[in-house]
Backbone bond lengths (Angstrom), bond angles and torsions (degrees), N, CA, C in turn:
res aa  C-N    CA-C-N  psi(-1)  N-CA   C-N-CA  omega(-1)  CA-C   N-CA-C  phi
1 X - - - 1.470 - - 1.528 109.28 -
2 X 1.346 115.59 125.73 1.483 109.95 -175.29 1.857 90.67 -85.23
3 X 1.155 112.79 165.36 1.499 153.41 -166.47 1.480 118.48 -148.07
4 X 1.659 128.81 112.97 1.103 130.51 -174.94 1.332 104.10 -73.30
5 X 1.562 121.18 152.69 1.196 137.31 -166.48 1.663 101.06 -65.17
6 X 1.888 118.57 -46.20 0.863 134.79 176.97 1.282 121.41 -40.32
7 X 1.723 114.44 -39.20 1.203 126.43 -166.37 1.872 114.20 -85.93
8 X 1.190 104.46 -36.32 1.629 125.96 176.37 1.975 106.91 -62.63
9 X 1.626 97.52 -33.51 1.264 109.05 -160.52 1.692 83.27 -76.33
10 X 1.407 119.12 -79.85 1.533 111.06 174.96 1.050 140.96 11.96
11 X 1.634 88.27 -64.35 1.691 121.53 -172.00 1.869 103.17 -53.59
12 X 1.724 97.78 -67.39 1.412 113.48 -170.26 1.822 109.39 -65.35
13 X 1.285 93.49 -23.79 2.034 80.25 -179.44 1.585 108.05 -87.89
14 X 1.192 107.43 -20.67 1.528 97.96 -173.88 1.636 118.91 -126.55
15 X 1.455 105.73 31.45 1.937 126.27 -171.30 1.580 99.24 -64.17
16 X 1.750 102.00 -44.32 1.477 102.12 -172.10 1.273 121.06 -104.21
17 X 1.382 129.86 24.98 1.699 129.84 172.20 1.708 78.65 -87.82
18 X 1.391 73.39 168.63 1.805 103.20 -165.54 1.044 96.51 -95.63
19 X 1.629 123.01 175.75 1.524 122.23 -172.42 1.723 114.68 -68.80
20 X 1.537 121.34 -44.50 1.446 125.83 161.34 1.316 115.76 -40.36
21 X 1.073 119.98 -39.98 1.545 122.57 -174.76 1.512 114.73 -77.83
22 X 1.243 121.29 -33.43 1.158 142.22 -173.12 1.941 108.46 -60.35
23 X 1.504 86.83 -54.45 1.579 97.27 -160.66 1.804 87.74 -89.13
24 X 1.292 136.65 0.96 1.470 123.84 146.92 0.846 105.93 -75.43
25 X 1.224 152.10 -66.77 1.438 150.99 -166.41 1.596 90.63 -46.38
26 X 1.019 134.52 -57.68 1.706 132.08 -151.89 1.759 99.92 -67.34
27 X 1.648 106.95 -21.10 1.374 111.09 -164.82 1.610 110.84 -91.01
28 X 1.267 97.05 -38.41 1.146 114.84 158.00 1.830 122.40 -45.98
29 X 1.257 100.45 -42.34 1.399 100.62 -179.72 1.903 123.82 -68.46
30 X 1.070 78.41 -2.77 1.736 102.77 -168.67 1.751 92.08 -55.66
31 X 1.560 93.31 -69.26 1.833 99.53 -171.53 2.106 91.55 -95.43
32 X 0.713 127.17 40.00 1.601 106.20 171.77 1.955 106.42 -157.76
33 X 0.782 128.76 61.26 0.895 125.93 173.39 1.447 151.25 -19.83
34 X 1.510 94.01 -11.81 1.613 119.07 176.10 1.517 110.07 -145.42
35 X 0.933 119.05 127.74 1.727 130.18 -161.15 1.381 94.08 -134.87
36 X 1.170 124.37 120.10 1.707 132.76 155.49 1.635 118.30 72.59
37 X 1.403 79.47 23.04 1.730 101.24 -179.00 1.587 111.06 73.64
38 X 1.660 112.22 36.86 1.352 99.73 -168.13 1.725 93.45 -150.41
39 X 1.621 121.55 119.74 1.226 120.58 -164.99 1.081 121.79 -68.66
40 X 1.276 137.87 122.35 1.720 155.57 -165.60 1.994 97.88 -79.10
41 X 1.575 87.57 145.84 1.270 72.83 -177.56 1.943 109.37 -90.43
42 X 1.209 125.90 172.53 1.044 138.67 -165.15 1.586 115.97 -70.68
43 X 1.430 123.12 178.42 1.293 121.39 -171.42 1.534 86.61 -134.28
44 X 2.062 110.32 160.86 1.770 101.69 150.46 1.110 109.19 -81.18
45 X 1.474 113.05 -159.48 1.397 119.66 161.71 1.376 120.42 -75.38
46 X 1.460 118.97 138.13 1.220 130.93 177.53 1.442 112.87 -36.75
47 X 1.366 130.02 -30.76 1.543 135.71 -174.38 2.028 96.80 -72.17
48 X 1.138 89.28 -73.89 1.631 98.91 172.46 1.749 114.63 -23.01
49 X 1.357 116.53 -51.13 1.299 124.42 -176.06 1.814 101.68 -74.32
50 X 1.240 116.17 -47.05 0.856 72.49 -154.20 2.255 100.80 -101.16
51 X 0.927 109.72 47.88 1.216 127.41 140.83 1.642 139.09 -54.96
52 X 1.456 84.51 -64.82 1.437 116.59 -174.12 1.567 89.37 -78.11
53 X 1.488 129.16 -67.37 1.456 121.59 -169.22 1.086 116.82 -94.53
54 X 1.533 152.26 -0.03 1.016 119.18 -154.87 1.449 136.57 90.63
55 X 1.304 110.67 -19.76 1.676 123.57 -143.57 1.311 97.88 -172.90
56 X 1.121 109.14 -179.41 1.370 119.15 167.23 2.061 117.29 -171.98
57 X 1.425 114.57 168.72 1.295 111.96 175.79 1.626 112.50 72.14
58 X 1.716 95.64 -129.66 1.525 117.72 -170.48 1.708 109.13 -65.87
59 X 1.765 110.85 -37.88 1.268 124.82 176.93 1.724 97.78 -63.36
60 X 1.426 137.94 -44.52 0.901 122.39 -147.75 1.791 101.95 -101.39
61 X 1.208 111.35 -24.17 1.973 112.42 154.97 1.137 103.06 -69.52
62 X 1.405 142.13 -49.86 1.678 111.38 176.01 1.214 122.73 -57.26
63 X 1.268 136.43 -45.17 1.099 137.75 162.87 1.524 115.20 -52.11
64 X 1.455 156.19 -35.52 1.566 156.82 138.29 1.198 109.07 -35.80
65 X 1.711 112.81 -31.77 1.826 113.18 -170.77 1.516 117.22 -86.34
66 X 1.678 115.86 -10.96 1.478 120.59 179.95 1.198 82.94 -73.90
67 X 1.616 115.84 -75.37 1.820 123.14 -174.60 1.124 103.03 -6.52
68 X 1.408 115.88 -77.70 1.278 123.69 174.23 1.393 143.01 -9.05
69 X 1.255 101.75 -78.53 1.397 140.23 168.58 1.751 105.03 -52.86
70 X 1.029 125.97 -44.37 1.485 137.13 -163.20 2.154 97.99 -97.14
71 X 1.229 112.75 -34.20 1.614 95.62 163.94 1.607 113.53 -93.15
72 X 1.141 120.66 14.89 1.341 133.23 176.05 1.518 90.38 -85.54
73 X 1.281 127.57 -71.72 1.140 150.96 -124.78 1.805 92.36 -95.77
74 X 1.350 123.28 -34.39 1.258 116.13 -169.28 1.419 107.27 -102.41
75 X 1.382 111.99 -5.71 1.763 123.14 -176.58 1.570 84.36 -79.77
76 X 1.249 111.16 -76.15 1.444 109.11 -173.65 1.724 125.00 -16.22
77 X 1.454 99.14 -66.81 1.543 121.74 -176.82 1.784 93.30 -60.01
78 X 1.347 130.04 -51.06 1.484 114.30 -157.14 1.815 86.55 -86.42
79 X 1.168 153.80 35.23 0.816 152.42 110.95 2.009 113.19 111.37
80 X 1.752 87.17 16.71 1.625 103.24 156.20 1.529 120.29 -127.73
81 X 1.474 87.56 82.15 1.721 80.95 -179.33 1.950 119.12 -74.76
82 X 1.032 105.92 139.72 1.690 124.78 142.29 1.321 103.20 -2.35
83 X 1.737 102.86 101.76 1.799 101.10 162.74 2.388 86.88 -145.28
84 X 1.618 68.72 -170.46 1.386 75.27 -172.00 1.990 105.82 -74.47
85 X 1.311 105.34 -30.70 1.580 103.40 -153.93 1.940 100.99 -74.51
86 X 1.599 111.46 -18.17 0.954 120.10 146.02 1.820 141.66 -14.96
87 X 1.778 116.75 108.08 1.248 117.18 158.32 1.292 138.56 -60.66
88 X 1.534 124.37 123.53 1.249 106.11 166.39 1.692 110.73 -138.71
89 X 1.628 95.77 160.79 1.842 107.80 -176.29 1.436 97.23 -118.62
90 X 0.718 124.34 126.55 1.508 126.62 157.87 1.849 123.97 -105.88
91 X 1.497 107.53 68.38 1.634 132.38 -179.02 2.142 106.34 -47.75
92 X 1.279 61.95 115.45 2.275 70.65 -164.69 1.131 124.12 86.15
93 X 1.154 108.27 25.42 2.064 113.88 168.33 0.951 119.22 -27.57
94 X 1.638 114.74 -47.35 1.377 104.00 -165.69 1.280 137.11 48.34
95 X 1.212 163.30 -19.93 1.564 151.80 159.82 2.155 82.77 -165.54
96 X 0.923 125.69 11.77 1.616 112.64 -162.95 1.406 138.47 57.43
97 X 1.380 101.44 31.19 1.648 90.72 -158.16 1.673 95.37 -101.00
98 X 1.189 127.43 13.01 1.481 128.82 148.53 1.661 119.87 -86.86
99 X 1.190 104.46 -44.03 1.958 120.10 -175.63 1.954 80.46 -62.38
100 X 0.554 140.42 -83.20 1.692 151.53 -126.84 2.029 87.97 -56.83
101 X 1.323 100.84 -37.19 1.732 100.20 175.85 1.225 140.25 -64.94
102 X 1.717 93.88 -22.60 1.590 126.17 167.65 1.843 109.23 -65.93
103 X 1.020 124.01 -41.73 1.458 144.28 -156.86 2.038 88.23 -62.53
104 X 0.794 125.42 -53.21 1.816 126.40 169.90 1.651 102.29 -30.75
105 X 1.409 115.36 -59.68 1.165 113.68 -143.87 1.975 105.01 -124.55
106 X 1.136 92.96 11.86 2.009 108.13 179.10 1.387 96.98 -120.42
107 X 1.059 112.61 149.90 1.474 109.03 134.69 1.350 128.85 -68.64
108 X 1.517 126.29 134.24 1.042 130.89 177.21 1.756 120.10 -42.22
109 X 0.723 118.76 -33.46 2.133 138.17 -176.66 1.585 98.85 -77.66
110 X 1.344 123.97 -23.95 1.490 133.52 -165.94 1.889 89.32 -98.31
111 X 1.060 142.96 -22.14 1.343 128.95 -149.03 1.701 93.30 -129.07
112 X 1.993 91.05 135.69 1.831 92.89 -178.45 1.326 92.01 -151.10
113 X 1.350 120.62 163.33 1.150 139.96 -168.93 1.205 102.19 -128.24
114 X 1.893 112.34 141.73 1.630 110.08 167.20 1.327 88.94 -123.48
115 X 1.276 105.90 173.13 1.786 137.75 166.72 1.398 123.50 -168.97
116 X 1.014 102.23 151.00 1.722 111.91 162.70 0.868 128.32 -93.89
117 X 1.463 140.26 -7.97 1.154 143.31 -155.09 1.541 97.30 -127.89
118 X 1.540 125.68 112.11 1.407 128.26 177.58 1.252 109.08 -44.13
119 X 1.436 121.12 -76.71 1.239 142.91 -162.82 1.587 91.67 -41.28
120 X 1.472 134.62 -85.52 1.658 99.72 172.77 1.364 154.33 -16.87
121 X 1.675 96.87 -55.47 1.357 111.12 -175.76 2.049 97.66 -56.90
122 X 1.320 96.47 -45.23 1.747 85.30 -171.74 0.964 119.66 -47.30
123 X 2.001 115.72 -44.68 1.182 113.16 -173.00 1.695 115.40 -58.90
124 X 1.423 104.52 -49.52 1.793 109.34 -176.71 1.534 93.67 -44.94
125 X 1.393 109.16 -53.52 1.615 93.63 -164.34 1.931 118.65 -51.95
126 X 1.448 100.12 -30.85 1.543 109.41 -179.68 1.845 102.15 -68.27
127 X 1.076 100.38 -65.63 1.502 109.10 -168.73 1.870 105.77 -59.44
128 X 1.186 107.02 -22.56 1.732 95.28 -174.55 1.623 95.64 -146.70
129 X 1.568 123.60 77.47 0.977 108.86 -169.20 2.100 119.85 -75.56
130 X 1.339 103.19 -15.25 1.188 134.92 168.50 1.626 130.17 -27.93
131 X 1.770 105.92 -45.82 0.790 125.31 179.99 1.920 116.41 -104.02
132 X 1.055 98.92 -178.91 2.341 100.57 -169.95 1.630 94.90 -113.79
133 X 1.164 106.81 107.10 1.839 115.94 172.86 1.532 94.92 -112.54
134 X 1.380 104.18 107.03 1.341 110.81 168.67 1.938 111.44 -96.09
135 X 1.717 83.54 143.61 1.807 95.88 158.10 1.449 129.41 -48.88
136 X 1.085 128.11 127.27 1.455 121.85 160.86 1.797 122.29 -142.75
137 X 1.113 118.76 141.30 1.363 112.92 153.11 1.308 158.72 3.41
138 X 0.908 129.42 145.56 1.957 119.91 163.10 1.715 103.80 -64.00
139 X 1.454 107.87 -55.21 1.125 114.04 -176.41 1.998 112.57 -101.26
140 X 1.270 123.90 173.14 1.320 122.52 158.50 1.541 116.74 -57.38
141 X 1.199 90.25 162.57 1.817 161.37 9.98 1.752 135.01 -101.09
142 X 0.792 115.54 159.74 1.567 102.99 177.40 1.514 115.82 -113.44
143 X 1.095 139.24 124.65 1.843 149.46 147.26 1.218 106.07 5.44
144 X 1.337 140.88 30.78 1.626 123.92 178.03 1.682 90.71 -141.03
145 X 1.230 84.36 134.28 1.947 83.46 161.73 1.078 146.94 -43.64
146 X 1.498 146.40 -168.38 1.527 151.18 -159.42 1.620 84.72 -110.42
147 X 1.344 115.55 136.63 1.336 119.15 155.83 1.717 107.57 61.30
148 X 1.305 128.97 31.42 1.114 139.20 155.74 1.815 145.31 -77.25
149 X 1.169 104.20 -19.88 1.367 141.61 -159.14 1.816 100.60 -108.63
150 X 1.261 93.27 123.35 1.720 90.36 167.55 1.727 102.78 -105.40
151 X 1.517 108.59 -42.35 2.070 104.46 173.70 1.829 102.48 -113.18
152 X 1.073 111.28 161.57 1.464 135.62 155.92 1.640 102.75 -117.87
153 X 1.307 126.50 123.15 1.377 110.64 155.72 1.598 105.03 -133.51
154 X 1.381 120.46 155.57 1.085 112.48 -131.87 2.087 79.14 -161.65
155 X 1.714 118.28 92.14 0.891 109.46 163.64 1.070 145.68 -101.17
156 X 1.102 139.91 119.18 1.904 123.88 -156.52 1.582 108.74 50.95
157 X 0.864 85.13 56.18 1.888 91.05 152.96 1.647 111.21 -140.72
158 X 1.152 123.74 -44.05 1.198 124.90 172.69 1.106 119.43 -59.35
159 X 1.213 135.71 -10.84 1.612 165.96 163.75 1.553 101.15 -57.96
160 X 1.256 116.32 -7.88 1.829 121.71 -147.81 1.334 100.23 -133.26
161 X 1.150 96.41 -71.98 1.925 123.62 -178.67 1.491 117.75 -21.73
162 X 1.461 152.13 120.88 1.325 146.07 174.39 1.886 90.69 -73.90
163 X 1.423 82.92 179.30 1.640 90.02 178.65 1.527 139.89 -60.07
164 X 1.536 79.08 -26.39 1.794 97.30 -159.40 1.836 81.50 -99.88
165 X 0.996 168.47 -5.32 1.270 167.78 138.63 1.568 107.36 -59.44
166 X 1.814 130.23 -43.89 1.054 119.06 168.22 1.217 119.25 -63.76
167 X 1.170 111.03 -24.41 1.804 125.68 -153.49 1.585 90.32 -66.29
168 X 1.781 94.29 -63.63 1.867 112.26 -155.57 1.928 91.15 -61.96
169 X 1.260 131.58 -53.74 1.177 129.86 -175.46 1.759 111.53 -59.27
170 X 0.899 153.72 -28.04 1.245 169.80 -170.65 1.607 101.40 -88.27
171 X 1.547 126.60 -38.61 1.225 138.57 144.47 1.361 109.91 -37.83
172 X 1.544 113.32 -82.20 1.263 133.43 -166.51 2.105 96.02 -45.88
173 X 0.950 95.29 -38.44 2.443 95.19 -164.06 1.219 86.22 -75.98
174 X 1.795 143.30 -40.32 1.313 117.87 165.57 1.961 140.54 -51.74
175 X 1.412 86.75 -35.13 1.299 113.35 168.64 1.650 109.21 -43.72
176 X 1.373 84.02 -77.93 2.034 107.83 -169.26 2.298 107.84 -57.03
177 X 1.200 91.55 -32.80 1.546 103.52 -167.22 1.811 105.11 -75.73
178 X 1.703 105.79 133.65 1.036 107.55 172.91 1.918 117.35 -79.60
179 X 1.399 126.84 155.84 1.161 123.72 -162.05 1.773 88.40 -65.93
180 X 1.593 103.93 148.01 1.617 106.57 -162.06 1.708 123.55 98.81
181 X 1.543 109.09 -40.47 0.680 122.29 178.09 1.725 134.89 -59.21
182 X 1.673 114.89 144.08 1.554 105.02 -161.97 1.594 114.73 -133.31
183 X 1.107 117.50 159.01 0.758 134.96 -133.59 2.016 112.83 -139.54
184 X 1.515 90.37 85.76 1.943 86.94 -164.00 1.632 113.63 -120.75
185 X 1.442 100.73 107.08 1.479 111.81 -154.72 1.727 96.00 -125.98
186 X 1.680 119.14 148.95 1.242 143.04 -179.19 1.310 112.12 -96.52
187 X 1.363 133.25 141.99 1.087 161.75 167.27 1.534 129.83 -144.91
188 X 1.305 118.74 144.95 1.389 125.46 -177.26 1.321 116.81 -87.56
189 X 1.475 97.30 130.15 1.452 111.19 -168.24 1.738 134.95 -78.85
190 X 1.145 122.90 149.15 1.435 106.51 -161.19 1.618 120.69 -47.85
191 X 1.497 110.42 -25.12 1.580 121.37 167.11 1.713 117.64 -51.16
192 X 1.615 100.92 -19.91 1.313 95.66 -178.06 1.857 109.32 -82.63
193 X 0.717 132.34 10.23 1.531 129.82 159.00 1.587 124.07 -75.20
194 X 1.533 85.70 -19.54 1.429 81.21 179.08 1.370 105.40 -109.74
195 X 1.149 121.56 -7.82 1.621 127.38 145.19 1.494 126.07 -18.78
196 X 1.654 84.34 -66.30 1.278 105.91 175.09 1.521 132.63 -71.41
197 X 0.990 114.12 -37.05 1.574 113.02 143.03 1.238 137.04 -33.91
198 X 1.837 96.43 -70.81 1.840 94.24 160.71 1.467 114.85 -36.46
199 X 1.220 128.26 -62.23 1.492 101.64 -176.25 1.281 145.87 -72.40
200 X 1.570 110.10 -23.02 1.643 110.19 139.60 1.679 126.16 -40.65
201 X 1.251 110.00 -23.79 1.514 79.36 -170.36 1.714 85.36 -111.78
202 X 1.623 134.31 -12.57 1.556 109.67 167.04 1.978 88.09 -48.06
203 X 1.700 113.82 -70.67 1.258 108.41 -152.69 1.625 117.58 -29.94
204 X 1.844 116.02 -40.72 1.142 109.04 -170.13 1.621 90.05 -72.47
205 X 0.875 151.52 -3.23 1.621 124.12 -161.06 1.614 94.72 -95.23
206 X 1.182 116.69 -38.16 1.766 119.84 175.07 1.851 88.51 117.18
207 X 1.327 119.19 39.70 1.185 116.27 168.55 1.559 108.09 -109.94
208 X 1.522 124.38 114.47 1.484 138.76 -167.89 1.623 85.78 -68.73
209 X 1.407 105.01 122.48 1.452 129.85 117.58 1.282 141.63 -0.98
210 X 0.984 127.10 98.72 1.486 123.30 -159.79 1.424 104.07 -71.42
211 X 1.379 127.58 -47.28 1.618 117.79 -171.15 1.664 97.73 -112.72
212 X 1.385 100.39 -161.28 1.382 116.42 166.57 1.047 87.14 -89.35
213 X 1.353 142.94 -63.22 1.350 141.20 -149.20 1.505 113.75 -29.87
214 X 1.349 98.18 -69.68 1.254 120.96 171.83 1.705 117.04 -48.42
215 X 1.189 116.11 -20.81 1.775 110.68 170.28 1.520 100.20 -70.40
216 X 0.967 149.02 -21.24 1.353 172.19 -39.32 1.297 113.20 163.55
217 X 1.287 110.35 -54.72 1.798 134.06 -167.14 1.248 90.33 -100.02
218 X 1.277 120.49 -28.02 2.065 116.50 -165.65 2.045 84.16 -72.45
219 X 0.766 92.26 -41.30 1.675 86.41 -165.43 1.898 112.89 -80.81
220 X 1.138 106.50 5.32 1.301 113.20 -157.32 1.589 95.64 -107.98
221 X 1.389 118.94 126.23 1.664 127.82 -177.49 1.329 124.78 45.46
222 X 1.364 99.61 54.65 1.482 123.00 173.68 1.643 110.84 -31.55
223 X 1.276 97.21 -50.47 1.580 107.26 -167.66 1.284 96.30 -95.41
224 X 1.951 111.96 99.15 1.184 83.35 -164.75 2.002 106.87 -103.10
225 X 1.176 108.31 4.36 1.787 135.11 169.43 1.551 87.14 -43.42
226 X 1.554 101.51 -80.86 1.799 121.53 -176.12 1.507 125.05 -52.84
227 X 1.436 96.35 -13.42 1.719 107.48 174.44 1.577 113.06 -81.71
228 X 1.433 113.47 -44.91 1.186 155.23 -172.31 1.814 106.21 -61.13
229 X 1.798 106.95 -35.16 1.453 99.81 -153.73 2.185 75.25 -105.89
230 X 1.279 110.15 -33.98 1.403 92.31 170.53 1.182 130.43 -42.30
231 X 1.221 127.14 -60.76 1.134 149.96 166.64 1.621 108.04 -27.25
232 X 1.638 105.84 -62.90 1.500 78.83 173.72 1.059 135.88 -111.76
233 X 1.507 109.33 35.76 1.924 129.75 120.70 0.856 140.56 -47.97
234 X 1.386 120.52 -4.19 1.614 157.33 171.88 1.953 90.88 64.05
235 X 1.272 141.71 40.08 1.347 160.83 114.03 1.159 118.85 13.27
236 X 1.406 144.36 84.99 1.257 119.37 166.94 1.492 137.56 -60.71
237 X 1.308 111.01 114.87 1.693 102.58 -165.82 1.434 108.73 -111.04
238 X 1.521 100.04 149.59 1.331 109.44 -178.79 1.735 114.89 -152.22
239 X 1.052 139.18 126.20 1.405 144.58 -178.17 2.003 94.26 -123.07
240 X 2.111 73.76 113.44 1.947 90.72 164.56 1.636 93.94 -103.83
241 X 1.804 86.58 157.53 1.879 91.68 158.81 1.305 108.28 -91.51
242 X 0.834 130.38 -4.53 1.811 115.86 154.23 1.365 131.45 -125.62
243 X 1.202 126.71 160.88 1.166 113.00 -160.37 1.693 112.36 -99.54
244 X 1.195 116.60 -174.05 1.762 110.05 177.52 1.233 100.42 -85.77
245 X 1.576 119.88 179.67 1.561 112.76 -30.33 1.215 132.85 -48.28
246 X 1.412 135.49 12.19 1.212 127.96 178.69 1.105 139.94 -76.11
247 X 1.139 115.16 139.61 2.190 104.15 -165.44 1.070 107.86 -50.28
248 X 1.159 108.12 -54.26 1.924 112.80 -163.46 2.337 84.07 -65.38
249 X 0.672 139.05 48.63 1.150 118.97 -179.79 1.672 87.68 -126.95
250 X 1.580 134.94 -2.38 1.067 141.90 154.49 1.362 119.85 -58.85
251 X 1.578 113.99 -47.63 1.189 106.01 176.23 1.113 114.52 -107.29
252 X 1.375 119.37 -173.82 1.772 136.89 -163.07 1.831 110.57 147.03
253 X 0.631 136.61 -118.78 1.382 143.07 -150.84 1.298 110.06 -158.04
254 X 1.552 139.74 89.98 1.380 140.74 169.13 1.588 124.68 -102.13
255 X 1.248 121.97 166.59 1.322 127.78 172.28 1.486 104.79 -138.53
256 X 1.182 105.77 135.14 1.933 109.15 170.96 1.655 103.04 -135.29
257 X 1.300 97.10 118.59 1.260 133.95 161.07 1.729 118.28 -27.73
258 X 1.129 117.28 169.52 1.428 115.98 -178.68 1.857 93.09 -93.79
259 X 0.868 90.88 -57.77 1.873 96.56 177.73 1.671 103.69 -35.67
260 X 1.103 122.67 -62.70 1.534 119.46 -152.73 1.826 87.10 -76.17
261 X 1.122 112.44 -41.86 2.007 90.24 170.44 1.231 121.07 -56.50
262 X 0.916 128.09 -42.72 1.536 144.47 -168.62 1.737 93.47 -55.60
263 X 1.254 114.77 -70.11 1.119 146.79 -144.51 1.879 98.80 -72.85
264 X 1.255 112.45 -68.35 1.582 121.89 174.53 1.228 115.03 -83.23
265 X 1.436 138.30 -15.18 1.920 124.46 -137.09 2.199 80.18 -123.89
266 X 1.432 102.87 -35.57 1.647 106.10 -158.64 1.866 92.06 -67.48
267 X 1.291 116.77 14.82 1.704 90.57 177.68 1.593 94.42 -90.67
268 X 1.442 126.87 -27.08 1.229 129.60 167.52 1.393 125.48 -96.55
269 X 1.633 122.81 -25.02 1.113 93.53 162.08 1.641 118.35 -133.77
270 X 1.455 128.60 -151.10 1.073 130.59 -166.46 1.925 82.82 -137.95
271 X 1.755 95.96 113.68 1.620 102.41 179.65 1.654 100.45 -94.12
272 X 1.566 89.96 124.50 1.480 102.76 176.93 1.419 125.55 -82.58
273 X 1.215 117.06 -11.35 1.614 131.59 -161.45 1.572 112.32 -174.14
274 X 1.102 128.15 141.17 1.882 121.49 172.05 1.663 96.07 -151.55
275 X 1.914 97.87 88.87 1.917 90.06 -150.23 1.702 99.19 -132.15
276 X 1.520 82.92 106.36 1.862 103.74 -175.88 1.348 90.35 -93.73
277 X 1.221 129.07 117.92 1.553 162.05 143.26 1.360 134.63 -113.49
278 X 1.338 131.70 46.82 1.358 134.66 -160.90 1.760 130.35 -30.36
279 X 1.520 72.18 -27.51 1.932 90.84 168.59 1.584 117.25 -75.51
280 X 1.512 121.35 -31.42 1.176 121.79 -176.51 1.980 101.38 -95.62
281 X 1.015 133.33 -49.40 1.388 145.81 172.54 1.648 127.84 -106.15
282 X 1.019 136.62 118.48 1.812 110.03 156.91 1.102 117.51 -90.93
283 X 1.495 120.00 54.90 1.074 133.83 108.90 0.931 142.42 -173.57
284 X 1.929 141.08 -159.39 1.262 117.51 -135.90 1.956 93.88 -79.36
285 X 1.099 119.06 159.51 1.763 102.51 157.42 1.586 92.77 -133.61
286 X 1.699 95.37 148.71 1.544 118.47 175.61 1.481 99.62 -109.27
287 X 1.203 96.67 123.92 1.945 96.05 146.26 1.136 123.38 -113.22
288 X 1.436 122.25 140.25 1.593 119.98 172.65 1.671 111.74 -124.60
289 X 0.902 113.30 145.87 1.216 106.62 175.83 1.852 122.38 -126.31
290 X 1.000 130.87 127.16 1.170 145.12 179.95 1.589 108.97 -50.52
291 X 1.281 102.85 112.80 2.037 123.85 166.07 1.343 101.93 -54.10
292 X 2.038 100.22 105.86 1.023 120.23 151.90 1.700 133.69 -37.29
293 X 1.154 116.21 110.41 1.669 96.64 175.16 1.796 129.26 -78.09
294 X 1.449 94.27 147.05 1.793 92.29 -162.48 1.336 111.85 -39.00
295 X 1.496 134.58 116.14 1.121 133.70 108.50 1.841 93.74 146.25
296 X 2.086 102.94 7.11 1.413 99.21 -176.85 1.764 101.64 -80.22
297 X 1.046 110.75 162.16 1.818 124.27 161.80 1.114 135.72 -127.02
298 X 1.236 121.39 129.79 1.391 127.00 -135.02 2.112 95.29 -117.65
């Protein structure tokens, strides 16, 4: 795999700033394009971002830098921490602006991005040409081998995903993940039902909506009593705006419970954390990590 000189250089000037330092430098890169004599990778346009997020820029690296900070922090504790010789996937990249945070503490040749959605992948490819953003599917598989992967992290997408798409993908991160290996994915938290409410009733008041998103959420768990009692059935819930057969009838807006991991995900993995803290994330993140086999070391 070739590797730009640019990208290796990154790696080695900035391996040892600390995580605070890191995500200035990244902020910094916003208006400066070259930091320490070594080229930063690129941004889209602010419109583009904030489509996709909500936000955009400095708001939208702080928000990639908790992510961050929190699979740093839980690799460590489940007892594979973050080094350079280290694999990583980053499942829903979208433009890279999570993968690009990894680049401090990976080697650049170790770090890849998937998506489904072209129009991202181009941009990551423009903005970070450095790194491998591969194509993928609605459903599995992805181009990398069995047991290749030391992380999957996976932000706001599972937030999206119907069941049978989490299910088959959650398949697929056992597949790709070496034994040890973990697994740190987002989901919407039971507070988000009542999210969704709030914006039905701004909508009924004739108060506009701040995103599309949110036209989105107004329609999402109508019932929200019956949303409420799923949930703690440990239920996987999910509201599409369209219905099947239609592809897009996969996605929409879901939440999964601590119960329904426990319950379906533990035949493959071992859940390390299921940790709703609104102060540390908005939203829920799962880690799982893949059953070591007797006597390997990770």
């Amino acid at each position: 795999m070739f590797i730009s000189a640019g990208a290796e250089a990154l790696h080695q000037k900035f391996r040892d700033r600390s995580d605070e330092s890191w995500l200035d430098i990244l902020v910094t890169s916003l208006r400066t394009p070259q930091i320490d004599g070594v080229e930063m990778p690129g941004f889209p346009e602010e419109s583009f971002q904030r489509a996709l997020h909500g936000h955009a820029n400095e708001v939208s690296l702080h928000e990639a830098h908790s992510f961050f900070r929190e699979v740093k922090a839980y690799a460590q504790y489940a007892g594979h921490p973050v080094a350079p010789h280290r694999t990583l996937l980053d499942f829903g990249c979208g433009w890279g602006r999570v993968l690009r945070l990894f680049m401090k503490d990976i080697e650049p040749g170790n770090l890849y991005g998937a998506d489904s959605t072209s129009r991202f992948l181009m941009e990551a490819r423009r903005c970070n040409p450095a790194l491998s953003f591969l194509a993928c599917g609605q459903a599995p598989g992805l181009i990398l081998k069995e047991a290749s992967l030391d992380y999957v992290v996976s932000w706001s997408v599972f937030s999206h995903l119907d069941e049978y798409l989490a299910t088959r993908w959650v398949e697929e991160f056992w597949r790709l993940l070496k034994p040890g290996g973990l697994v740190f994915l987002t989901t919407q938290s039971r507070r988000f039902i009542g999210f969704c409410a709030e914006q039905r009733v701004k909508r009924a008041s004739g108060i506009k909506l701040e995103h599309g998103w949110h036209e989105a959420c107004a329609d999402s768990f109508t019932d929200e009593a019956g949303a409420n009692s799923r949930f703690e059935a440990g239920e996987f819930l999910h509201a599409a705006s369209v219905a099947a057969p239609h592809p897009q009838s996969h996605y929409g807006e879901a939440i999964i419970p601590r119960g329904y991991v426990v319950k379906h995900w533990s035949r493959l993995f071992r859940l390390v954390t299921y940790m709703d803290n609104p102060v540390r994330l908005p939203q829920v993140l799962i880690v799982l990590q893949k059953p070591l086999i007797e006597g390997a070391r990770i």
